[in-house]
C-alpha positions, 0 to 999 in steps of 0.5 A: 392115201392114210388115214389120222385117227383124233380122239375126242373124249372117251367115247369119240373118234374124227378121222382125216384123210392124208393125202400124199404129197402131190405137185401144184399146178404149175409144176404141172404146166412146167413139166406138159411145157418140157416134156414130150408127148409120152409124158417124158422130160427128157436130158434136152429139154430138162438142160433147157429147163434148168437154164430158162426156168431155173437161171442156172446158165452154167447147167450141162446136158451132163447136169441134166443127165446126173439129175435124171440118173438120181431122181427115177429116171426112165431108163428106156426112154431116158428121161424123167416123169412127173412124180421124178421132176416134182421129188427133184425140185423138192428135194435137199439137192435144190436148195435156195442158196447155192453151195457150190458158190461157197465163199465168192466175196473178195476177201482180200479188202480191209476187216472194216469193208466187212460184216463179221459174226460177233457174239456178246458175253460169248462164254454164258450159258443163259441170262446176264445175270445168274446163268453159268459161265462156260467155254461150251457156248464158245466151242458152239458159236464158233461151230456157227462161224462166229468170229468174234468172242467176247472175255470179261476177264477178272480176277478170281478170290484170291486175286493170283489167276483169272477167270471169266464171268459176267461181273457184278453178277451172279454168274458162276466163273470159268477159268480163262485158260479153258475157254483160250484152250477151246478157242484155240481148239475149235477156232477154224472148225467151221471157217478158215477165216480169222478169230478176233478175242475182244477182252473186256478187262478188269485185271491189274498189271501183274494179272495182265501179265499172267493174261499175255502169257497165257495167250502166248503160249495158249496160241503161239503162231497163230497169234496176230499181233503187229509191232506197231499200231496199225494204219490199215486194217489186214484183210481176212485173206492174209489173216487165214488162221489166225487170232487176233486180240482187241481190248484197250491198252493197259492204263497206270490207274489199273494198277491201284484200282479196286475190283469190287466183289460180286453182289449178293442180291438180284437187284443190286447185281441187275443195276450194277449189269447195267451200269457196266454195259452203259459205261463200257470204254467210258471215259478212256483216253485211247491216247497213250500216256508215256507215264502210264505206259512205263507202268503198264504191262508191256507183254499185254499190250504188245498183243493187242492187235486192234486197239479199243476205245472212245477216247475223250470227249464226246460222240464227234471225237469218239466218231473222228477218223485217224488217217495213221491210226485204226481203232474198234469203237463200242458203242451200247444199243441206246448209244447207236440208236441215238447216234444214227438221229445225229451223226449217221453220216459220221458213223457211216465214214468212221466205219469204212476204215475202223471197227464199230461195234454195237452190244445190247443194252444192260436191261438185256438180263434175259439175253434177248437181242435186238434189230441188227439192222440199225448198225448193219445199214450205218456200216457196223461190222460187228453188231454183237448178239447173244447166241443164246437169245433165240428169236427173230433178231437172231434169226436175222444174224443167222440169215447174214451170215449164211451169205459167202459160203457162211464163213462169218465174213460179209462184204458190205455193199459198195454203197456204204464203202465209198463215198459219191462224187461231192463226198455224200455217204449213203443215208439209210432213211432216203427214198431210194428208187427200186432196184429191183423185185423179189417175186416169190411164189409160195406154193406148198410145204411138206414134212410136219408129219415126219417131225413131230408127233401127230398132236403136237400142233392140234389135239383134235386135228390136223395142223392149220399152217400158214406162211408169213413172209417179210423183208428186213433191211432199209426202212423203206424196203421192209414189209410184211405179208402172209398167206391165206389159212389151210385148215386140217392139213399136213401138206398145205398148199398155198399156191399164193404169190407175192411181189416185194420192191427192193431200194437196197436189195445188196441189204435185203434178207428175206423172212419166212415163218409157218405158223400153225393158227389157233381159234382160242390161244397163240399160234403154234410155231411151225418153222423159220428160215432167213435168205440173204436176198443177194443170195437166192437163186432164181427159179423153183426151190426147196427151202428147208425150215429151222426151228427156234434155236436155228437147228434146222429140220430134218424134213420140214421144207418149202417148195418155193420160186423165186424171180428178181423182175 
């Protein structure tokens, strides 16, 4: 045991035992049940432990051996005792998704039977409306696995080359040819699987030209770009290492149309950000004009791998599916949300063979993000986030995409991928039957006091933590609850239980937030994490937590189980 000294004014000191980590109850009881009578767990019994306790059916006696080799093991006696077994499964080698699973979807289906990671405006630094324009934030997202990176390309002053920034805006410009050149750099840094470029694109003929050239000689063979309009969508298998580009085909009124210049006041420029995000794909007939076609930059069209837009018309003929035709539709934040009260079921066969993808709303300056799940349960591949728009909506994404060995690639579950026996689809807002429950024991939690300093969460004590824990997904699946406050403690124990009814559980991502509490102002935030509930493996596990920005900690972590009953 230590002692914490807190200062309380000039002349007054409170001081606070800290204990040393100890193991709950049931760890305890765990350990008397495996171990003999000397106290020992031995590779025997540590192997039935693993395959009854921890679900792990595939453990050996070599596993168990390995185990008690690297956590203290008695040499004597060959086995593990308690302080052993409680620092193995708190430890970073029991974590709560398997990485020996590593990539386990089938990636051999079509791109549209699958989640991707999609960033919006993938090249700002901050807000939409005056933060710089870089390829850092790219180079970044694509160390995360994002797989897709969003251009808005535009002219610069001088109207001879292209840069790319949030138009109508204040943002400071990036040359295109520096974020193609990180993108090509970094593209499979993190994953093998392939990178789509959407182009927002406000550039005439010539400059689509000097684009297509630049994309060209910029990625070479790792371009994907088909001779004719694809009927089917490739499968992120056969597009290993590759970059795919999507954007609208190139229309003759580019070629007369006026790029207008950058407003000068906020107000003008945060209007303006929104009419452009509201009007996005408007207005454009994804037919091809034979006349507009001969005037059109032939070379950049040629590239376009995935053709975009919403055609004429209105939601029926955006949503309306082409058996020789694949096609990404953009849909707004707003859009979607009004679109799922009219055409859910629509959306939902739409986007099991094309692409859908949802971007924020413009009144989004601040690049805050949104609830991912409205488009994920309609079947939308590519919910676009802001990566910098740290908070719980990104958190999700970043659970998401934690499943499949993080690779940026999900497989949708069947139940959106098929349709049932009299051609119904999925509907997201139905009363479901339980499928399954996640019962999570949340015993303690450790390493606060290794992270930061010692009055960064209380000036005048130690930290009270406590624990929220939630489910995102179906409407009918999601619920928030919380443990109980441990007042003056680094290492909180709980040792409180929770049961959570799953309809959809293929959909389900577990929440988890520490909290310190506060009397008088906001509680401090202590930690995060979001777990593919598909994903996590039964049995005790440490689960380590992350910060704001979705770094994860060096030492702060959960001792935690999980049952499915």
């Amino acid at each position: 045991m230590s002692k914490q000294t807190y200062k309380v004014g000039f002349f007054f000191r409170r001081q606070f035992t800290m204990a040393a980590a100890e193991a709950p109850a049931d760890i305890k009881n765990l350990f008397k049940r495996y171990s003999d009578d000397s106290g020992v767990m031995s590779v025997q019994n540590l192997h039935r432990f693993l395959i009854e306790i921890q679900k792990e059916k595939n453990a050996s006696l070599d596993n168990a051996e390995a185990i008690i080799n690297n956590h203290g093991g008695d040499s004597k006696q060959k086995g593990l005792q308690l302080d052993g077994f409680f620092n193995c499964l708190f430890s970073d080698v029991n974590p709560p998704l398997d990485p020996k699973l590593g990539i386990h979807h089938d990636m051999n289906a079509p791109l549209s039977h699958y989640y991707i990671y999609t960033g919006h405006n993938s090249y700002l630094t901050g807000n939409q409306l005056s933060s710089d324009c870089s390829d850092i934030p790219i180079i970044q997202a694509l160390q995360r696995s994002v797989r897709v990176i969003e251009l808005d390309i535009w002219p610069n002053s001088d109207k001879d080359d292209i840069e790319v920034l949030h138009g109508r805006t204040l943002t400071a410009p990036v040359a295109l040819i520096k974020c193609l050149r990180s993108i090509k750099e970094h593209a499979f840094s993190a994953s093998e699987y392939p990178v789509v470029i959407t182009l927002e694109d406000h550039l005439t003929p010539d400059l689509q030209e000097k684009v297509a050239e630049m994309i060209t000689q910029t990625f070479g063979d790792m371009l994907f770009s088909p001779s004719e309009s694809l009927k089917e969508l490739p499968s992120p298998e056969s597009l290993r290492k590759r970059v795919m580009i999507s954007t609208k085909p190139p229309k003759e009124y580019l070629q007369s149309k006026e790029v207008k210049e950058k407003d000068d006041t906020k107000k003008e420029a945060e209007q303006d950000d929104v009419d452009e995000e509201e009007d996005e794909d408007e207005d454009e007939d994804d037919e091809e004009d034979p006349k507009s076609e001969k005037k059109a930059a032939s070379e950049y069209k040629r590239l376009i791998a995935i053709h975009a837009g919403k055609g004429k018309g209105g939601l029926s003929d955006w949503l309306r599916v082409d058996l020789n035709k694949v096609r990404r539709l953009s849909l707004s934040e707003p859009e979607l949300e009004k679109a799922v009260d009219t055409h859910s079921k629509e959306i939902i066969r739409f986007t099991q063979q094309n692409l859908l993808r949802i971007y924020p709303k413009g009144i989004r300056v601040d690049s805050s993000n949104y609830d991912p799940f409205v488009g994920w349960m309609h079947g939308a591949q590519m919910v676009a986030f802001n990566m910098q728009g740290y908070g719980r909506s990104l958190w999700l994404m970043h659970g998401m995409f934690r499943a499949n060995g993080g690779c940026g690639y999900v497989k949708k579950p069947d139940l959106l991928l098929k349709a049932g026996p009299n051609n119904e689809v999925f509907d997201p807002t139905a009363n479901l039957p339980v499928k399954t429950t996640l019962k999570v024991t949340v015993y303690m939690g450790d390493g606060w006091d290794k992270d930061f300093d010692q009055t960064h969460f209380d000036t005048y004590s130690p930290p009270d933590f406590y624990a929220k824990l939630g489910i995102a997904g179906v409407p009918a699946d999601e619920v928030k609850k919380r443990t109980k406050t441990m007042d003056d403690n680094w290492i909180p124990s709980w040792d409180e239980q929770f049961e959570f009814p799953l309809t959809v559980p293929e959909l389900a991502l577990l929440r988890i937030k520490v909290l310190d509490y506060n009397l008088s102002d906001k509680d401090e935030f202590a930690g995060q994490t979001c777990l593919p509930v598909a994903e996590l493996r039964q049995g005790i596990r440490a689960v380590p937590l992350y910060d704001r920005k979705g770094e994860k900690y060096s030492s702060v972590k959960l001792l935690m189980r999980f049952e499915f009953i």
